[in-house]
Every structure is written in C-alpha cells, then in structure tokens.
C-alpha positions as CSV (number, residue, x, y, z in Angstrom):
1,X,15.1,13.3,-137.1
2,X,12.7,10.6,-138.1
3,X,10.3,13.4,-139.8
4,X,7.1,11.3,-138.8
5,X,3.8,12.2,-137.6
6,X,2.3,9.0,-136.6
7,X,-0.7,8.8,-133.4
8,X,-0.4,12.6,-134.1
9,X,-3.7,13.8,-134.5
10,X,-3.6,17.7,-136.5
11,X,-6.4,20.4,-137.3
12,X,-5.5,23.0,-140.0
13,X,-7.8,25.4,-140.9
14,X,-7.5,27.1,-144.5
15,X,-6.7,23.7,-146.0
16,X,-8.1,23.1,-149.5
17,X,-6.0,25.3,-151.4
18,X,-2.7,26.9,-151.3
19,X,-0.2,26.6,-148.2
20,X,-2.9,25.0,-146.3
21,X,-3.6,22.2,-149.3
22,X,0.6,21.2,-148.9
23,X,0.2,21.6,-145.0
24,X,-2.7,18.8,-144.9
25,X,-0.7,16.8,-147.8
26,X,2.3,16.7,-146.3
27,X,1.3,16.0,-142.8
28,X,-0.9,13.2,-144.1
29,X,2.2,11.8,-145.7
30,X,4.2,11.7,-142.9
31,X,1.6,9.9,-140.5
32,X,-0.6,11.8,-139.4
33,X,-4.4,11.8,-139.0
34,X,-5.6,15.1,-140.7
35,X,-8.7,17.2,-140.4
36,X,-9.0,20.4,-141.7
37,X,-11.3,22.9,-142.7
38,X,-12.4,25.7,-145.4
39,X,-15.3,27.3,-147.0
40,X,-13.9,25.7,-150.3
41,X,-15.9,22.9,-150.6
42,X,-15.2,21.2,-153.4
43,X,-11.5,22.0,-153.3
44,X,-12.0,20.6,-149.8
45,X,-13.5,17.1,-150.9
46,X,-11.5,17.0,-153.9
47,X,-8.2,16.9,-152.0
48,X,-9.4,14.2,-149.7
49,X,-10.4,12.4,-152.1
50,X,-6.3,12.9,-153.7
51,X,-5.0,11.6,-149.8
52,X,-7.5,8.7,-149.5
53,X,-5.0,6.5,-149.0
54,X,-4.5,8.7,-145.7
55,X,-6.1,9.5,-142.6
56,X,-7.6,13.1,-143.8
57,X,-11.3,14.4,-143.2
58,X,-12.3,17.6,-144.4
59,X,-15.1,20.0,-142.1
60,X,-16.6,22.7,-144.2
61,X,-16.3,25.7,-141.8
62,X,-15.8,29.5,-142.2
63,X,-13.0,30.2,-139.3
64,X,-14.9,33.6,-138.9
65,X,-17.8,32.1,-137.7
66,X,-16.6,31.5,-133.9
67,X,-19.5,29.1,-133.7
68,X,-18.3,27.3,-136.8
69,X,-15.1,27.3,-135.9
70,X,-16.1,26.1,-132.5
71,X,-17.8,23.2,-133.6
72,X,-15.1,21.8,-135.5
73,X,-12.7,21.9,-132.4
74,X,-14.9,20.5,-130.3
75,X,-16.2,17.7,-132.6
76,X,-12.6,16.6,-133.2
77,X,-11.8,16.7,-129.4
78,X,-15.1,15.0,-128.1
79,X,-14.1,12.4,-130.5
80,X,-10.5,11.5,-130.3
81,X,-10.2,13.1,-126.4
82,X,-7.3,15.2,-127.4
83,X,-5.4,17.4,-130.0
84,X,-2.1,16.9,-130.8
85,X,-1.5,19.5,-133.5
86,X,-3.0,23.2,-134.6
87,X,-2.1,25.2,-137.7
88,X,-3.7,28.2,-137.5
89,X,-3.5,29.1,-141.5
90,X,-6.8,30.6,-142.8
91,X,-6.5,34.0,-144.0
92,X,-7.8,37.1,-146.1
93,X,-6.7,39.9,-147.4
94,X,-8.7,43.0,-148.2
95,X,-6.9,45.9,-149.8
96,X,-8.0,49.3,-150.0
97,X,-7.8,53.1,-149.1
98,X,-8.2,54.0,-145.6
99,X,-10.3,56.8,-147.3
100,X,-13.0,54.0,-148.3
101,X,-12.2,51.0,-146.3
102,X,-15.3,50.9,-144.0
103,X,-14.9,49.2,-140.2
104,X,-16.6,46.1,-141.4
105,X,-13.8,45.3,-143.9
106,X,-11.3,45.7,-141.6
107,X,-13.2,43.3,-138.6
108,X,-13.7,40.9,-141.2
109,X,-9.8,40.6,-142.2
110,X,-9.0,40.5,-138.1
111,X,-11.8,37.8,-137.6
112,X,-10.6,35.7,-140.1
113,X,-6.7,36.1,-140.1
114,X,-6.2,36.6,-135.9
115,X,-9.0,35.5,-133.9
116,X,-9.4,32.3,-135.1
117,X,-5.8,31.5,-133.5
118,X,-6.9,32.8,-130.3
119,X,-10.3,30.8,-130.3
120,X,-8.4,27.1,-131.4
121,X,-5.8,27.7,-128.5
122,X,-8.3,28.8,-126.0
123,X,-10.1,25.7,-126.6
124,X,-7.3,23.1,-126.8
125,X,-6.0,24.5,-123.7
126,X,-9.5,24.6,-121.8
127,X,-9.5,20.6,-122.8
128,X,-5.6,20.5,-121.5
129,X,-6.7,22.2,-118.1
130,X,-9.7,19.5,-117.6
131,X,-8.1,16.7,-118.4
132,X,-6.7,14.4,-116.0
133,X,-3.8,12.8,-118.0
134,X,-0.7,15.1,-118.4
135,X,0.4,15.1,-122.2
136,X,3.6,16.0,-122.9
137,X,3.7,17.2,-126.5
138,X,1.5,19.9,-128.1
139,X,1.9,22.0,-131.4
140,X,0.4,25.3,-132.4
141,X,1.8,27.2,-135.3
142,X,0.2,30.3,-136.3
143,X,1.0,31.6,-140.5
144,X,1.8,35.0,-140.2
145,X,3.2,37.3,-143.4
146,X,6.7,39.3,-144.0
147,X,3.5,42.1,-143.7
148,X,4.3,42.2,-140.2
149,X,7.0,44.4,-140.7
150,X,7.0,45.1,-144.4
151,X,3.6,47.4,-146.3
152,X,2.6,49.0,-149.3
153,X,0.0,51.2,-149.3
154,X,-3.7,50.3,-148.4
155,X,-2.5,46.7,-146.8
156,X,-3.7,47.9,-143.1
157,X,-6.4,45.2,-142.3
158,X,-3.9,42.2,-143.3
159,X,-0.8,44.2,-141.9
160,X,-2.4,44.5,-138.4
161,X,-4.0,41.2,-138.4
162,X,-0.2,39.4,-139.1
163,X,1.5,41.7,-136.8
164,X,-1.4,40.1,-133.9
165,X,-0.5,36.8,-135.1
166,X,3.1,37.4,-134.1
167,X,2.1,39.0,-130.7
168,X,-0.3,36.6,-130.3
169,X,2.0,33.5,-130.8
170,X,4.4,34.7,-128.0
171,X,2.1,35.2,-125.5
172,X,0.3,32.2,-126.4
173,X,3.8,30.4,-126.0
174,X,4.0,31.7,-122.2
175,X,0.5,31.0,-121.3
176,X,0.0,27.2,-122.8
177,X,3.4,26.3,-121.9
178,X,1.9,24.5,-118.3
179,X,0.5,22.0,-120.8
180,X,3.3,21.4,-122.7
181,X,2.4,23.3,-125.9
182,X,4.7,24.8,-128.0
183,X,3.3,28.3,-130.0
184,X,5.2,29.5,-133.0
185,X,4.3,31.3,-136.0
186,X,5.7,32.1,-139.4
187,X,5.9,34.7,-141.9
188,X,6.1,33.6,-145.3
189,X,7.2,36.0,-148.3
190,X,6.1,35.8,-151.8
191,X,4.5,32.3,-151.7
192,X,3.1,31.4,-155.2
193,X,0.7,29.4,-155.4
194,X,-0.6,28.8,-159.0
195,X,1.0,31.1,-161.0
196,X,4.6,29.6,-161.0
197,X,5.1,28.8,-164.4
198,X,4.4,32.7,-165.5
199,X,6.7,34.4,-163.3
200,X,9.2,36.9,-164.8
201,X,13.2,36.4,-164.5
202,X,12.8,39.1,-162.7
203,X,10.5,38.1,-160.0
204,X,12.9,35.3,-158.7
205,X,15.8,37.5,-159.0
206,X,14.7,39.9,-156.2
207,X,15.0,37.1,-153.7
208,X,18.5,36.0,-152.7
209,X,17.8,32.1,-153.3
210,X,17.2,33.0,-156.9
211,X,13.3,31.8,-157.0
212,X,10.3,32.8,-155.6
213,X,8.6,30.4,-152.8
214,X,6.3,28.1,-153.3
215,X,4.1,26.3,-150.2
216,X,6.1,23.1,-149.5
217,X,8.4,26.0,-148.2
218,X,6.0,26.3,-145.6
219,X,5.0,22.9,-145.6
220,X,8.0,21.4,-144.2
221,X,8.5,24.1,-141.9
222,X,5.0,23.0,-139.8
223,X,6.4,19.9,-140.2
224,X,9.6,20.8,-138.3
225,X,8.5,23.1,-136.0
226,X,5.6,19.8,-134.7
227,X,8.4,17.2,-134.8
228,X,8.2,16.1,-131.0
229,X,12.2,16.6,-130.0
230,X,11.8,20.3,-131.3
231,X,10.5,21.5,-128.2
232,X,12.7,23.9,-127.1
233,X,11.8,25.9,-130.4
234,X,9.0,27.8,-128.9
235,X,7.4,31.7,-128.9
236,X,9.4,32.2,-132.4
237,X,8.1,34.0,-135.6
238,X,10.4,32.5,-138.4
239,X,10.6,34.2,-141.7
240,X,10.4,32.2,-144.9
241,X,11.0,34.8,-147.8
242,X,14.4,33.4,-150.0
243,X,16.1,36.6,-148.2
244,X,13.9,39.0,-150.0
245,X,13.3,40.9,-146.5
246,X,17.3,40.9,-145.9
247,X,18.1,42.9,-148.9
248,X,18.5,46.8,-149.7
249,X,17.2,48.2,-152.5
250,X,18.2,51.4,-153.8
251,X,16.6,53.6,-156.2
252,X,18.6,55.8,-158.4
C-alpha cells in the first residue's frame, strides 16, 4: 500500500485542534491538497501556517450553520470541479440532566455532531449526479464515539448524535454507492488530546493495549479507510478504543 494521497483533494471539518488538527496534518503529509474548516480561528491559521510547505487552506466556518457549512462545499467544488475526500469530524458535547437540559441544547449537539455529515454528502453527491464524467473513487468518513453503544449519565445529546452518525454512515454507504463513494465511520474511545503527559497509571491500564489513545490513532485510520484499493471497505463503523469496549469489569 503506497499510503499516498496525491491529486486527492480532502475537506475536513473540525480541523484546528485535536483529531481533526492530525487528520489535516497527516493527510497533508501524504499528498494531499487539504481544506478544512473550524470556528477556531487562530488555531486554524496557526496550523496552516505549521503545513506551509503543503497544500492546506483553512475556511473559518461553524458546521452548524448549514449556510456556512454550505458555502465551504460549494466554494471548494466550484473551484476544483470535484471532491475527492470528506471527513466529517466536527463535534460537541453538551452534558447535563435531562431534568434541565432544554431542547435547544440538545438541537445544537445534533446540528453540529450529525447534520453536518448529512449536508457534505448530499452536496458531494448532488455534484456526482450532474456531472458528466464518471469518477471512480470517493471517500466519506464520518467520526463517531464508543458513545454509540456505551453512556454515563446525562451524555444523551452526544449519545444520540454518534449513534446517527453510525446509522447515517450505512445508509449513506447504500445510497452514494452509484457514484462510487465509499461511507464509513469510526468510533474512537478515550482519545487524549492535550493532557497526555498527566494521565494516571491507571488510566492506561483500563485499556488492553496498556495506553490511552491519542489522535494519530485516528489519523491513520482516515488515511486507510481513503487509500483508493480499500474500496471494498465500505458502510463500516470501526472502533478505535485499545480494547477498552472489549473488556468486563466487575465490581466487588
């Protein structure tokens, strides 16, 4: 596998920090020409400025804003014709008692962490569908959470909006596969992403690979998943956690 991303052309949303910041980094180092968004402005400009030996541009956009989001997709496609690659990664979480939690909480978690994947497929496909060239690769992967299946108390927002991101990526799978577009999301665990160097013994020992994750575990999956013979990978929610999701805990 030659691991390479060249003439690929990738949006990722959520991009300045965090999993999205080593999604953009590594695609950029492996060839491809990178635009991504955020409402982290300077986080956003700083990193380009890190990857300016690399074909990166960062968009300033709040993926909850469909008009926003909108605009960046179509900008990018109106100028390049096409769009190789979406990583659907932007996300929120808002935790709180059901008791409290008013509706507009929980519509803002779902129109940040869900929608947004719906909107960047519809759009990529409607160019797909009007275009008179048949492509034959596409790439959509969609960051879910281990919360699709796993909760602690007051997590519903985020636990419903990762669960519709696994839904969501199947039958966006079916639908998209007439233009050659592969859709497949995954659910990381514990992901640090600052904080690595303060973690407890005992945090790393609750996952069966001995450490907690960090986002170039997540990285290099996009990267796998959007290599162009991995096309018969495709509908799939895989679960990046070190095992922690595999193994029973008892309390005495």
């Amino acid at each position: 596998m030659k691991n390479t991303m060249e003439n690929k052309v990738a949006f990722v949303t959520g991009g300045a920090q965090g999993i999205g910041k080593a999604i953009v980094t590594a695609f950029c180092r492996t060839g491809a020409e990178v635009v991504f968004c955020d409402i982290a402005e300077k986080e956003g400009k700083q990193l380009c400025d890190e990857l300016k030996d690399y074909k990166c541009t960062f968009v300033k956009a709040d993926v909850s804003d469909k008009r926003e989001l909108t605009n960046a997709i179509t900008a990018i496609l109106d100028q390049k014709g096409d769009m190789d690659i979406i990583i659907n990664n932007a996300g929120v979480s808002r935790f709180g008692s059901i008791l409290d939690m008013p509706v507009s909480e929980f519509d803002k978690v779902l129109n940040t962490n869900l929608r947004p994947a719906f909107i960047t497929a519809g759009l990529l496909a409607k160019r797909r569908s009007a275009s008179r060239l048949k492509k034959n690769y596409g790439r959509i992967v969609n960051v879910a959470s281990t919360r699709y299946l796993m909760s602690e108390p007051d997590s519903e927002a985020y636990a419903a909006s990762k669960g519709g991101i696994v839904s969501l990526t199947h039958a966006l799978a079916i639908s998209l596969s007439k233009y050659n577009i592969t859709v497949n999301c995954i659910s990381p665990g514990w992901i640090d992403t600052g904080h690595y160097g303060i973690l407890r013994p005992v945090d790393h020992e609750q996952h069966p690979s001995n450490r907690v994750g960090v986002p170039e575990d997540i990285a290099g999956m996009c990267l796998f998943l959007c290599q162009p013979e991995n096309n018969f990978i495709n509908g799939q929610n895989i679960v990046i956690d070190g095992g922690m999701t595999k193994k029973m805990i008892y309390k005495e």
